[in-house]
C-alpha positions in Angstrom: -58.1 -24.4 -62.3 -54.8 -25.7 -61.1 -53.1 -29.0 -61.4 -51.6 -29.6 -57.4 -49.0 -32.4 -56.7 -49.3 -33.8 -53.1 -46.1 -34.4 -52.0 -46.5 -35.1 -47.9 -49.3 -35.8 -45.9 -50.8 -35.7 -42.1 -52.1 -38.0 -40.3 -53.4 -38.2 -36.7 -53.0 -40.9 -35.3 -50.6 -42.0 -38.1 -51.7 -45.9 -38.0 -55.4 -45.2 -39.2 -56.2 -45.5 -43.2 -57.0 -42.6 -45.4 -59.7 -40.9 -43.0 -57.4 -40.3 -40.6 -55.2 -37.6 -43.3 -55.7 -34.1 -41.6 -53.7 -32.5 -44.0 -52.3 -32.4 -47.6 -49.5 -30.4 -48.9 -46.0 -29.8 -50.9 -43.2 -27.3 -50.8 -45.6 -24.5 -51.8 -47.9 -25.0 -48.7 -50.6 -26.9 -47.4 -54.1 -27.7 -46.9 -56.7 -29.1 -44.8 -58.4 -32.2 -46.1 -61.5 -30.4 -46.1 -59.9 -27.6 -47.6 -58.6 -30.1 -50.7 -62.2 -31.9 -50.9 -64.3 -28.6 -51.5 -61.7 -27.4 -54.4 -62.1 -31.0 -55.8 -65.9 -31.0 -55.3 -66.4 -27.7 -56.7 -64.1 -28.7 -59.8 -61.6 -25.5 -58.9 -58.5 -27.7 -58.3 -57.3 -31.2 -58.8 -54.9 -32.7 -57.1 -52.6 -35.8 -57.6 -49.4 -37.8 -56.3 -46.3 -38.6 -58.4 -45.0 -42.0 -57.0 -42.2 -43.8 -58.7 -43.4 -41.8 -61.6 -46.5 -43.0 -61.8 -49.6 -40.6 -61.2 -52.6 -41.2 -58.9 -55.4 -38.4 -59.1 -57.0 -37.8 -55.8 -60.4 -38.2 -55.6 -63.2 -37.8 -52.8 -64.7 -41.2 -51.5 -67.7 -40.9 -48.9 -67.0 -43.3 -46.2 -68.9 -44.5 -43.2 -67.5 -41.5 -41.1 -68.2 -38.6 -43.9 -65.6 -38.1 -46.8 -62.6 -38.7 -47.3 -59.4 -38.4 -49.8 -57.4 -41.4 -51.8 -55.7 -41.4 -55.0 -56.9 -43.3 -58.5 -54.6 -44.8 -60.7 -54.5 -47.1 -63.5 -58.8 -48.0 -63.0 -58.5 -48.3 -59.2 -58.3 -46.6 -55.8 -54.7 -47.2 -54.5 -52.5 -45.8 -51.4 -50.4 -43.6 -53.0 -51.4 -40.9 -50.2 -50.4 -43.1 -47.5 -47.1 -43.4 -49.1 -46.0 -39.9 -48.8 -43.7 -38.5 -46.0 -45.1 -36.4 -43.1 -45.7 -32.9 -44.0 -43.3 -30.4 -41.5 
């Protein structure tokens, strides 16, 4: 199992919350959010941001409109995700 950093994000449109992420990734490549929720769900990869040095697992939340990613830090879901820069 690997241990992924998320370092940028997509978006579409870019003013929606965390179910409108399309895409996760960092300089290594990147992912489809659907992509990043089976590897979480199936326990084959986490995944986790590093903002301002603190870490925020990601985690799969299931929303009104079907599941969707956010991180967890410190006992509570945060918006470290919507932080990140725009993936190229």
């Amino acid at each position: 199992m690997a241990d992924v950093q998320v370092t940028c994000i997509n978006k579409q449109p870019r003013n929606n919350t965390h179910e409108g992420i399309t895409h996760l990734g960092n300089s290594k490549g990147k992912w489809t959010r659907q992509q990043v929720i089976d590897w979480i769900e199936s326990k084959s990869n986490t995944f986790f941001t590093l903002v301002n040095g603190n870490r925020g697992d990601i985690g799969v939340v299931d929303g009104p409109n079907g599941k969707y990613l956010r991180t967890y830090a410190d006992g509570k879901w945060n918006d470290n995700l919507l932080s990140l820069p725009e993936c190229p």
